[in-house]
N, C-alpha and C positions, 0 to 999 in steps of 0.2 A: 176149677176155674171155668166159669161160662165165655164162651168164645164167640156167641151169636152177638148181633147188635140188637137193640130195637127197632119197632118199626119207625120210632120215632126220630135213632138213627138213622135209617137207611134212609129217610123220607127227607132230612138234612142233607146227607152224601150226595142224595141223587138228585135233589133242589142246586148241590152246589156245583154238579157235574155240569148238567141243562142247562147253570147262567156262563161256567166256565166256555162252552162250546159256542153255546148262541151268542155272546153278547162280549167275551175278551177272546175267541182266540182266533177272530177274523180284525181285529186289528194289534195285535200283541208285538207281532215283529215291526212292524210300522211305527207302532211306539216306542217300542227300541230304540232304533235306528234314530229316532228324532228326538230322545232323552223328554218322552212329553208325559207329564201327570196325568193318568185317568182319571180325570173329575168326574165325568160323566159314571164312569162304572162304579169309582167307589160311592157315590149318588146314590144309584142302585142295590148296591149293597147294603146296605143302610138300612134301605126301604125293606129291604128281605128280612132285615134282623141279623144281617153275617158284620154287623161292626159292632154290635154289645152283645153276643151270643151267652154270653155264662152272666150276665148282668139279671138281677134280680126285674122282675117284671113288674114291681114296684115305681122302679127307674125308667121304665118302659124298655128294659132289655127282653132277651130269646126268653132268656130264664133256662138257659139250655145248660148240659151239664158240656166236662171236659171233654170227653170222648167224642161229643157230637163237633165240635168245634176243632178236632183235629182230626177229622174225618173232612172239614167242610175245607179247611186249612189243605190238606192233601189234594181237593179236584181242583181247586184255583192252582194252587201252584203247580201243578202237572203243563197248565195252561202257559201262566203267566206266574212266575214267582215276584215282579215286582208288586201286582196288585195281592199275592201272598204276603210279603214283609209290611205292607201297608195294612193290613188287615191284621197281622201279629201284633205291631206295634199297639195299635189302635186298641185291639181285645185283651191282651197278655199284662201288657205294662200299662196305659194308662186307665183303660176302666176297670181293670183288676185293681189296682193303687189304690184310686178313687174309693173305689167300694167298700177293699177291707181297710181301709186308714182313715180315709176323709172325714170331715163334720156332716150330720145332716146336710147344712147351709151349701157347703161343698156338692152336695151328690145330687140335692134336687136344683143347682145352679148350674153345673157343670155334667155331671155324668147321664142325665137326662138327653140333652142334646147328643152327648157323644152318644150314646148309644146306641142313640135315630140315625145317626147317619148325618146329623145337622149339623154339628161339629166334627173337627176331625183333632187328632191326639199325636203328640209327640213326647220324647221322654231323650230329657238330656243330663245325661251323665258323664259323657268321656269330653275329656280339654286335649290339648296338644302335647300334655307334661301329666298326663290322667287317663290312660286306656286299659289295658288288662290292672294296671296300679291304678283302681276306683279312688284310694284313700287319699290320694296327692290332689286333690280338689285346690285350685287355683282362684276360682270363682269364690267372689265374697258377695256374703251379706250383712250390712251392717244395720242394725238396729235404729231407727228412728222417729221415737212415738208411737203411732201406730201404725208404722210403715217401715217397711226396710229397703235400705239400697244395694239393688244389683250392681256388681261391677267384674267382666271378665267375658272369656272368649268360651265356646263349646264348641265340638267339629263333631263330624261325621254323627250328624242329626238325620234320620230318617222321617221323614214328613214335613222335615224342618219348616220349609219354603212356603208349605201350603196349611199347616196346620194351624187351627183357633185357638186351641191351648195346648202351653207346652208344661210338662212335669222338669223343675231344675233342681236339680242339687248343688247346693252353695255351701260355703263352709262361714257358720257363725261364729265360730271359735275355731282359731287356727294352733292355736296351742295342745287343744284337745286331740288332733288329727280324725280317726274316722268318726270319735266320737262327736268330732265340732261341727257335720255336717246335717244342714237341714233340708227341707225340698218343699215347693211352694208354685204355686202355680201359677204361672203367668199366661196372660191374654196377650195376643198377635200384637193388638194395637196399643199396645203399653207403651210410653213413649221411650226409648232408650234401647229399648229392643230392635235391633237391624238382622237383617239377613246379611251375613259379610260375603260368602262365597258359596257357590254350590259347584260340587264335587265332580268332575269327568271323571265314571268309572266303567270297569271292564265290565261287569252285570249291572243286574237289577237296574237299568236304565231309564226304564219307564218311573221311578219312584225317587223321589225328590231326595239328596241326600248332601247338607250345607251346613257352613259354620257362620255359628249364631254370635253376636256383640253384645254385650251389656252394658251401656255409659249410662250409670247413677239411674238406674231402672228403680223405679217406685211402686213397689208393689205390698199390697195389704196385708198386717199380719194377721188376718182371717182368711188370707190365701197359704197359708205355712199348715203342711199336714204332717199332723201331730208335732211333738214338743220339739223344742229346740236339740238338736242333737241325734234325732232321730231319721235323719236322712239317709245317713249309709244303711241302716241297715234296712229301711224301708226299700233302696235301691236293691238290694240281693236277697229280700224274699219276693220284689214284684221277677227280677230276673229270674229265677225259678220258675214261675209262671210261661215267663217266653223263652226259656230254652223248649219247653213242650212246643211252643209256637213254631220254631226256628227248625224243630225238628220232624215236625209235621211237614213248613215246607220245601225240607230237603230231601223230605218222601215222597214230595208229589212231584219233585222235579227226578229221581231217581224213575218213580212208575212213567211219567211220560218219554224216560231216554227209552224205559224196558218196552211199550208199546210203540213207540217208532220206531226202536229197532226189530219186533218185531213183525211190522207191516213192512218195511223196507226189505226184509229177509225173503217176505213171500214173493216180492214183485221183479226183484232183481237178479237177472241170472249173470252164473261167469261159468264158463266151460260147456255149456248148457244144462245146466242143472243152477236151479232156484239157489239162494243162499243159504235158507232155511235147510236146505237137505244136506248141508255141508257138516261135518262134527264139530269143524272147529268154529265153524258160530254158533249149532246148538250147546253147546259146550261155555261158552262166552251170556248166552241167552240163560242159561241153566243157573250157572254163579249170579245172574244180575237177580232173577228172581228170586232166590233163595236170601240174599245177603238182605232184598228186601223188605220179604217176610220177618226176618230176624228182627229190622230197624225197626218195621211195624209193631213187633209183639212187646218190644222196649218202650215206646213212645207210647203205645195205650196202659202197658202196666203203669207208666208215672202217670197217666192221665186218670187213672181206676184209683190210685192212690191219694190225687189230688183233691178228685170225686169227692173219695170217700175218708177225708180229711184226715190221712194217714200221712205219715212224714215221706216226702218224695222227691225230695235235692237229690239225693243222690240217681236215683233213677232219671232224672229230668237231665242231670249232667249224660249217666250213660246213654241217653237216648239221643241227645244232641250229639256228642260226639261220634257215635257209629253211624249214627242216619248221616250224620255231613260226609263222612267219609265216603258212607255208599253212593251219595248222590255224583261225589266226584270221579269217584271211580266208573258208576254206572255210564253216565255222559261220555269220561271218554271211550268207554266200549262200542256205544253208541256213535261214538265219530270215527273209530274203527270198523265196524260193521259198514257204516257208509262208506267208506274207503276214501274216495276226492271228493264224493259230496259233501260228505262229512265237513268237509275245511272249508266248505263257501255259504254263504249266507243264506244262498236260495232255500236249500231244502233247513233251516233254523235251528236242525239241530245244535250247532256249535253255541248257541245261546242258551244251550240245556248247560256247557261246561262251563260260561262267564257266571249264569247265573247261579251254578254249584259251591265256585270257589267260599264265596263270602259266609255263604253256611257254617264253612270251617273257621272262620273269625268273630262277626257279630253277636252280638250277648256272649260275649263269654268265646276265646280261645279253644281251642283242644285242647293247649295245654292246659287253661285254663279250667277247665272240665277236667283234665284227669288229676290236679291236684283238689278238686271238690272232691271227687270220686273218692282217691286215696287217705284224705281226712278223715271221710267219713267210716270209714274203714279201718284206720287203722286210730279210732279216738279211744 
């Protein structure tokens, strides 16, 4: 197994380290703190190629493979994990969807712009009575001529608020259950489509996260990708794609607890002696980086697999699930190392642990992950 990158990697990594530094993470905590969308950066990221990275250059994407993308996924969210789940979403679930499902008509209408950076992408699947249970789809769509009516609620939407187009899953046949769910793409200014609420949460602050309305939404059935019925599972092979995403950036938020706590180790003494010379925080420092070395060599195997178009669910679960883990654990080491810094706002780290939690949730549960895991294992 070759363990080097390319240069073409590296030249990704350290493009996304340079925009990470200079350009989000002299305003990252300010963003926080005032729950405000990066327009501006994910603007820029666009312009980079970091919001259709794996997008065929047909489409005007990277044309980049997995590994470079979760490598690029890794320097942002060390920085900033909300403009990481912004960037997930946008990469993993919706220009992935688009690409391996959509019509032509679809990809050079839609996935063009998302790719630039022109648009931006949301992907709603979970209801109020529909979260870890995908198949309980509450959302209808009803057939009419050549159009269909939306009708129904979606919560906890990641770009909701701000994205051009959103990926829905509606159920066209509700007799069928998972098999009656379809997905179709809607445009912002659809009439019927409202923003109902956005979320006050403990992370990812800076990144927009709202419950979406549907009253008799009109939408084309040349916006329905692929056949009637084929929505569920179009939902759980694009989720595969962004558990890799999700898990990348609970790697970058894990390496940034491990580099702050390791620069706070050298500068701060107790007894007079550095922290760093202590055992029991290199001891603490030792476990954070080793667990996430491990998350790493998980997340790039499913991303090698992905590559190289080998079956990789299950590896994309273990990858999410132990990278979230680590990143949570990592953080609170990290607020431990800081001792009362740790717990106040000034020095940010405590925003490494709000931002950690949700890794263990979104796309997909742990638990949820480990019964993909053990299916797959035990079919």
């Amino acid at each position: 197994m070759n363990f080097d990158f390319t240069e073409t990697q590296l030249m990704i990594r350290d493009t996304a380290r340079q925009f990470a530094q200079d350009e989000l993470a002299k305003s990252a905590g300010e963003r926080d703190e005032k729950e405000e969308f990066p327009h501006e950066a994910v603007k820029k990221l666009g312009e980079l190629g970091f919001m259709g990275m794996m997008v065929s250059e047909k489409y005007q994407g990277a044309g980049l493979d997995t590994v470079s993308y979760v490598l690029a996924m890794e320097e942002i969210s060390k920085v900033d994990a909300s403009c990481g789940v912004i960037m997930s979403v946008n990469n993993s679930l919706v220009c992935y969807g688009l690409e391996a499902y959509g019509t032509e008509e679809q990809k050079q209408k839609y996935l063009t712009p998302l790719a630039t950076g022109k648009f931006l992408g949301a992907f709603a699947l979970s209801e109020p009575e529909a979260g870890s249970d995908a198949t309980n789809q509450q959302t209808t769509a009803v057939r009419d001529g050549d159009y269909y009516i939306l009708n129904g609620t979606k919560n906890f939407i990641t770009n909701g608020a701000s994205a051009d187009i959103i990926l829905v899953m509606a159920s066209t046949d509700k007799s069928a259950g998972a098999h009656g769910v379809s997905t179709f793409i809607v445009e912002k200014t659809t009439p019927g489509l409202t923003v109902a609420k956005k979320e006050k949460k403990l992370g990812i602050r800076s990144s927009d996260t709202v419950s979406l309305a549907f009253q008799d939404c009109k939408v084309s059935v040349a916006n329905r990708i692929g056949d009637e019925g084929f929505g569920f599972k179009f939902a759980m092979k694009t989720l595969d794609g962004g558990r890799i995403g999700i898990a990348s950036q609970a790697l970058g938020i894990a390496m940034g607890s491990l580099d702050a706590s390791i620069k706070y180790s050298k500068e701060r003494k107790a007894f007079a002696h550095y922290l760093s010379e202590f055992q029991a925080t290199q001891f603490k420092i030792a476990d954070m980086a080793t667990r996430i070395e491990a998350a790493q060599m998980l997340t790039l195997k499913s991303a090698s697999l992905k590559d190289a178009n080998q079956p990789y669910s299950k590896y994309a679960a273990m990858a999410k699930l132990y990278a979230s883990k680590v990143a949570v654990d990592a953080a609170l080491e990290c607020i431990q190392i800081h001792g009362g810094y740790g717990y106040i706002k000034e020095y940010q780290v405590e925003r490494f642990l709000r931002d950690a939690k949700i890794t263990e949730i979104y796309e997909g549960t742990s638990e949820v992950q480990r019964i993909v895991i053990a299916r797959e294992l035990l079919k």
